[in-house]
N, C-alpha and C positions, 0 to 999 in steps of 0.2 A: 671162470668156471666156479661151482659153486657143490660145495661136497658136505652135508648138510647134517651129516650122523656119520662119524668116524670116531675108533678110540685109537687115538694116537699115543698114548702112554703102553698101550699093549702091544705096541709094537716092540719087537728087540732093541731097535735103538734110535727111540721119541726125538732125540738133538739131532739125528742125521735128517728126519720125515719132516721135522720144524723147519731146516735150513733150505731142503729140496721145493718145500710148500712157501717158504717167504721167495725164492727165487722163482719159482711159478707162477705166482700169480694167483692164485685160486684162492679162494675166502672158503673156511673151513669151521665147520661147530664140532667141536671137540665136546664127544659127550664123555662121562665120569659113569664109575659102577658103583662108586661108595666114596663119604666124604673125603678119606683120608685120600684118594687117588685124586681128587679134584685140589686140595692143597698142596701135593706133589706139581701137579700140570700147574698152577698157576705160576709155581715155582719156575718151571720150564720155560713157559711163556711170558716172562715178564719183559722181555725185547721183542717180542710179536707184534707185528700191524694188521695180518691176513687170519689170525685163528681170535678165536671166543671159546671161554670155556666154560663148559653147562656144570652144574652139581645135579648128581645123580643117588640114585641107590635103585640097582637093576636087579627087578622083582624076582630074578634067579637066587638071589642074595639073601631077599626078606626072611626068608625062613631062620636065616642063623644073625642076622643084622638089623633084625627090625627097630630094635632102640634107635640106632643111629639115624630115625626116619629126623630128628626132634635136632639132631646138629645138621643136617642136609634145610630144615626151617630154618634155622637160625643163618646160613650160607647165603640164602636165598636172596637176604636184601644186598649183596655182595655182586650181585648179576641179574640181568635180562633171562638170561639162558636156565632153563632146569633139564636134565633128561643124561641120561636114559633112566627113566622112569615110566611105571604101567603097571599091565598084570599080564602073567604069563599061563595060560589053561592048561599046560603040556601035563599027559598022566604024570610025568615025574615031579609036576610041583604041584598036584591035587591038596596034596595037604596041607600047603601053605597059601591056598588060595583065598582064603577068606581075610586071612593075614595079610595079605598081598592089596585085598581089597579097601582096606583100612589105614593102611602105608599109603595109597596112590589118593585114597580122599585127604587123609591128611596134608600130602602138599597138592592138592589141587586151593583144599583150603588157605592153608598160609598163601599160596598165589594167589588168592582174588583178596585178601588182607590187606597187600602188596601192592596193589592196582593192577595188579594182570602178569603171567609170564609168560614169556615163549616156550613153551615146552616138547622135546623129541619124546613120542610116545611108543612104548615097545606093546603091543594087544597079541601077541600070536596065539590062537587059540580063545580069546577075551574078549572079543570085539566088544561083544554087548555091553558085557561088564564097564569093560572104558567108556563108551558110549556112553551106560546109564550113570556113569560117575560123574562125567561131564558137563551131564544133561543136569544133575545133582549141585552144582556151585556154580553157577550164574558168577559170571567178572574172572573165571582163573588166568584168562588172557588169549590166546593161540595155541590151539594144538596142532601139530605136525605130526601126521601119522605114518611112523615109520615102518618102512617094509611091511605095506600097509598086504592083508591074508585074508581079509574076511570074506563073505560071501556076497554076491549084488546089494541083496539087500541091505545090508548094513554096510555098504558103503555108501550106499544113496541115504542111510542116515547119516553118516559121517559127514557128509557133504551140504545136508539139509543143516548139520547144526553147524558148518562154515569149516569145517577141519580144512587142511592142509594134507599134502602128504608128501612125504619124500621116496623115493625110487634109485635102486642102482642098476647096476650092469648084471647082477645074479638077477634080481627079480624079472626085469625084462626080459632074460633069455626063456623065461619058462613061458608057457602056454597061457595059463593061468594069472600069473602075472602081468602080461601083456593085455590078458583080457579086461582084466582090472583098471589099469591103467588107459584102455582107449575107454574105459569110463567116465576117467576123472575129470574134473574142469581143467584144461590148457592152463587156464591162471592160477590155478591151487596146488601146482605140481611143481616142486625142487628135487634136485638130485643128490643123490648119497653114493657112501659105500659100502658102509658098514665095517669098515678094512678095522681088524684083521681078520675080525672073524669070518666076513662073505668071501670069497675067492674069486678069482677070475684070470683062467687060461695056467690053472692049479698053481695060484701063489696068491697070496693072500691082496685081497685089494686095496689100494692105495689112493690118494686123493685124484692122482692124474688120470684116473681112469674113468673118471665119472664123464669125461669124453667120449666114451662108450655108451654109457648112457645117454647124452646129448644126441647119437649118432640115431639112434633107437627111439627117441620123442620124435626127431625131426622125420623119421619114418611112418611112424602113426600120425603126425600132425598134417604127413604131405607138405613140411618147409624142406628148406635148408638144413643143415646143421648149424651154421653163423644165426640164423634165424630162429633155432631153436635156442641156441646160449644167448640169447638177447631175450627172447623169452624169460626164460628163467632166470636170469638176473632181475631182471623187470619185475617178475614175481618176488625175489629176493627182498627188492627192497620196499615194494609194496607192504611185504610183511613184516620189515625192519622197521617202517614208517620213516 
């Protein structure tokens, strides 16, 4: 299984979800909200085989941590992985949106410097804006659009410029979310969780759940579920290369 945006460090207790996640079995991208948390998790992780861990600074953040866009570049050649990174439109971060906008080209920039990264992308409320950033630096690498909200339309642009997207057990339950996702291409689909902050069956979501979601692809796909996690590993690693 494969859980593709998780913040494991925000969990109560990261050493217990590391040891439960190496004995599972399941490959996990451990995204970051800010440098200093991505130094911490490396720390954690340094006897890890099953997690990756992304640098981040999550556009919730920018408003008060925008410097640290310039140590999250300097991380970057330290990993494949960047995210949680984006823009966020929610009225409560109006203000920092522009600010947000200039954070998220900057490391799209240092990624295509790079030769490409893989990137978890947070757009809620942004679509476009990420889009048009995207559309903005030819070479950033892969985006993987997370807890992907937009409307049809822009997601059939997402799609047209080759995005990715990741999905969990919250999104899928919704209407809307479901609707989205019988959208999306079968091969540009991996699963998340978002844990801790998405929830599921009122407790914060966890890596193991993303079985749930698997249960939920293979429903819209009309497979299996075995057929459905063969799926998305297949895409997994299409996208690893």
């Amino acid at each position: 299984m494969i859980d593709f945006h998780c913040h494991i460090d925000l969990f109560p207790d990261p050493s217990s979800l590391i040891e439960e996640i190496e004995v599972s079995g399941i490959y996990v991208l451990a995204v970051t909200t800010t440098p200093k948390s991505w130094g911490h998790l490396q720390t954690l992780l340094r006897h890890s085989k099953r997690i990756q861990c992304a640098i981040g600074l999550h556009p919730e953040l920018v408003a008060e941590r925008s410097s640290e866009v310039e140590e999250v570049c300097a991380l970057m050649s330290e990993t494949r992985y960047v995210g949680e990174v984006g823009i966020d439109g929610s009225p409560k971060l109006r203000g920092s949106f522009e600010l947000q906008r200039k954070v998220f080209a900057r490391i799209l920039k240092q990624s295509s410097s790079l030769g490409g990264r893989i990137l978890s992308i947070h757009s809620r409320r942004a679509t476009t804006a990420v889009l048009d950033a995207l559309s903005d630096q030819p070479g950033f690498g892969s985006a993987v659009m997370h807890w992907f909200s937009g409307t049809r339309k822009e997601l059939l642009r997402a799609i047209e410029l080759d995005c990715w997207f990741s999905v969990g057990p919250t999104m899928l339950g919704s209407k809307n979310g479901r609707g989205l996702v019988e959208e999306m291409p079968m091969h540009r689909i991996l699963t998340e969780t978002d844990g801790p902050f998405a929830r599921f069956g009122g407790i914060a979501a966890k890596p193991i759940d993303v079985s749930v979601a698997e249960r939920a692809l293979a429903s819209i796909w009309n497979v299996s579920q075995q057929q459905a996690s063969e799926q998305i590993l297949q895409n997994f690693r299409c996208l690893i290369g």
